[in-house]
C-alpha positions in Angstrom: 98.6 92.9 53.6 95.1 93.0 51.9 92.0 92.6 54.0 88.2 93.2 54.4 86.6 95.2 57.4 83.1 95.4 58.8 82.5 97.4 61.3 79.4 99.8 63.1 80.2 103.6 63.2 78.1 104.8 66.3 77.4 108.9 66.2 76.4 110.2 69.7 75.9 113.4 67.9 72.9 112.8 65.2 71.1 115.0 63.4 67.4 114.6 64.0 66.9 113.8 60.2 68.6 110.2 60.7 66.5 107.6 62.2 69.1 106.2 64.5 72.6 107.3 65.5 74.7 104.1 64.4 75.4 102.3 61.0 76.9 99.3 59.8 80.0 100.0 57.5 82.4 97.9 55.9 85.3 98.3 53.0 88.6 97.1 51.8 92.0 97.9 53.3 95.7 97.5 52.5 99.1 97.7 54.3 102.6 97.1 54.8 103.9 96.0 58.2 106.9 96.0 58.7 108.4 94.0 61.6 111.6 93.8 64.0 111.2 90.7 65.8 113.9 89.8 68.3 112.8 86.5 69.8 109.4 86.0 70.9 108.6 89.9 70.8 108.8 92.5 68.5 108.0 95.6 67.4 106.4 96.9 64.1 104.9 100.0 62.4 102.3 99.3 59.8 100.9 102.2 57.8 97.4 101.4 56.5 95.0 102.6 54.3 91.3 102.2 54.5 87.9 102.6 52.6 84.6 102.5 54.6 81.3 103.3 53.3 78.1 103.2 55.2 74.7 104.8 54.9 72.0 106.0 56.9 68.0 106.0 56.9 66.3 109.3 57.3 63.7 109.3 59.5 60.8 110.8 57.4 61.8 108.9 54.6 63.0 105.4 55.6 63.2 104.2 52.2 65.3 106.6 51.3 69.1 106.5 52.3 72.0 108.9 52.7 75.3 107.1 51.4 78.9 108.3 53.2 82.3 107.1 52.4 85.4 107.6 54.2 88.9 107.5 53.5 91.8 107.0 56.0 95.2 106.4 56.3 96.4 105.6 59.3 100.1 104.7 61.0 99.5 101.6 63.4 102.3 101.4 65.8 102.7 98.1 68.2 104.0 95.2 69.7 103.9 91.5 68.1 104.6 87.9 70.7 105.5 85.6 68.6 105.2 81.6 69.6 106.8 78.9 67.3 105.3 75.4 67.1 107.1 72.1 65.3 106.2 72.1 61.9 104.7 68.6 60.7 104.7 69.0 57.3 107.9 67.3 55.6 109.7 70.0 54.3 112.9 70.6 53.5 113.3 74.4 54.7 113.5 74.9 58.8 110.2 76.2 58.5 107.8 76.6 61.5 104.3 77.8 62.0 103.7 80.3 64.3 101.1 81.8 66.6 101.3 85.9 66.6 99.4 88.3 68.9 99.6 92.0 68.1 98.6 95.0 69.9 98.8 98.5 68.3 97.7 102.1 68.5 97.3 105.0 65.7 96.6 108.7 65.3 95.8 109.4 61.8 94.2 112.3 59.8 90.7 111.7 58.4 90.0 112.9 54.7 87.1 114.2 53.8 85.7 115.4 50.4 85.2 118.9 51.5 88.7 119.2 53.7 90.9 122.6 53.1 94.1 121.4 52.3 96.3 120.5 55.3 94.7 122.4 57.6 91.3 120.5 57.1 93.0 117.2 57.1 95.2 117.8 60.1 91.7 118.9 61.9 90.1 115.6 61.9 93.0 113.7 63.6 91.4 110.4 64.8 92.4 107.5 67.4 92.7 104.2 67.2 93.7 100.7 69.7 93.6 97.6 68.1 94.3 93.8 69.2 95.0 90.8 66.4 95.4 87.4 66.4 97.3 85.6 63.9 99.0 82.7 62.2 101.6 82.5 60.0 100.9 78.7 57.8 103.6 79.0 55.5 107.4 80.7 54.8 105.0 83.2 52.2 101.4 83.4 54.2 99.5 84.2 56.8 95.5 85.3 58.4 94.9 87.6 61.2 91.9 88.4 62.6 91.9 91.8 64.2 89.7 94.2 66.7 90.0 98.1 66.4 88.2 101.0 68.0 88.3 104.3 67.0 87.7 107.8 68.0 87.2 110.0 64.9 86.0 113.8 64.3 83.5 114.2 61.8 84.0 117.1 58.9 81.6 118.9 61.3 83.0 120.6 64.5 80.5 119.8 67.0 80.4 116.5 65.5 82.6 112.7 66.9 82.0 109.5 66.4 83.5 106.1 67.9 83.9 103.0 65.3 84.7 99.3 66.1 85.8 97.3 63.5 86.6 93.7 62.8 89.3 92.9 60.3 90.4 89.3 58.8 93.7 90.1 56.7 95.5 88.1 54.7 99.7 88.9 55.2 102.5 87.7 52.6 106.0 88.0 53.6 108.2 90.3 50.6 111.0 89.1 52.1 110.5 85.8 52.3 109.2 86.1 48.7 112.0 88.5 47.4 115.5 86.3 49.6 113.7 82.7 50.9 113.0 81.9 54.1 115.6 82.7 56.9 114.7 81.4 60.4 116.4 84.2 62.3 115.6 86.5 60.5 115.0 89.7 62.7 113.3 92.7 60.2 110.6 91.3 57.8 
């Protein structure tokens, strides 16, 4: 799973030299989901790891910018509903296209440049809910387009800030690729 995620970071906590207390922020991500799928609902786990950078004006200096970058991996955990529609291309496999919706939830460590090992990492545990929307087109491909928001402690103790994202990722199947297309198929 490869993707692309903008986002706005809002810090109710801001130091008076910003001018405002919420940014814009965006960056790559890749995963792995990995999917038991009994029917039309299934479970997976999907362990994800992001890059978001952002920056912010200071306020007696507009024109001048502080740049951050942030680092996670996170461990979604969720549910998938799966619905299968006809296919009407002429194929010869038993393919179908389907309609997915996922909801998940994640508490990961944040990593931060100045973290103490462990215990620095561990510190900044974040939260995160999330709701996607997908399609799967073809036996190797699919898009989903995908909601988060997150709760995340800064490096700084008396310091949170919430995050909602929007995600549009692009999913192949390694199974599919790796053994062909298999209908029933219930781990992917």
């Amino acid at each position: 799973l490869l993707g692309y995620q903008p986002g706005i970071v809002y810090r109710p906590y801001t130091p008076m030299k910003y001018t405002r207390n919420w940014a814009w922020y965006h960056g790559p991500t890749a995963a792995l989901q990995f999917t038991w799928q009994a029917g039309p609902v299934g479970l997976f786990a999907e362990p994800r790891y992001t890059w978001l950078s952002y920056e912010r004006k200071y306020r007696n200096n507009p024109s001048d910018v502080a740049r951050f970058s942030q680092r996670h991996f996170e461990f979604n955990v969720g549910l998938r509903l799966r619905q299968t529609q006809p296919n009407f291309v002429i194929s010869s496999s038993d393919f179908e296209q389907s309609g997915f919706v996922s909801v998940d939830g994640a508490i990961y460590p944040v990593h931060y440049k100045r973290a103490n090992g462990l215990n620095g990492i561990f510190s900044h545990l974040g939260s995160q809910f999330g709701i996607g929307l997908g399609r799967q087109f073809t036996e190797l491909s699919a898009f989903r387009i995908k909601f988060d928001y997150q709760n995340l402690k800064s490096q700084h103790a008396d310091d949170a800030y919430m995050g909602i994202r929007f995600g549009l990722d692009y999913m192949g199947s390694i199974s599919n690729l790796l053994w062909g297309y298999k209908k029933d198929r219930m781990v992917d």
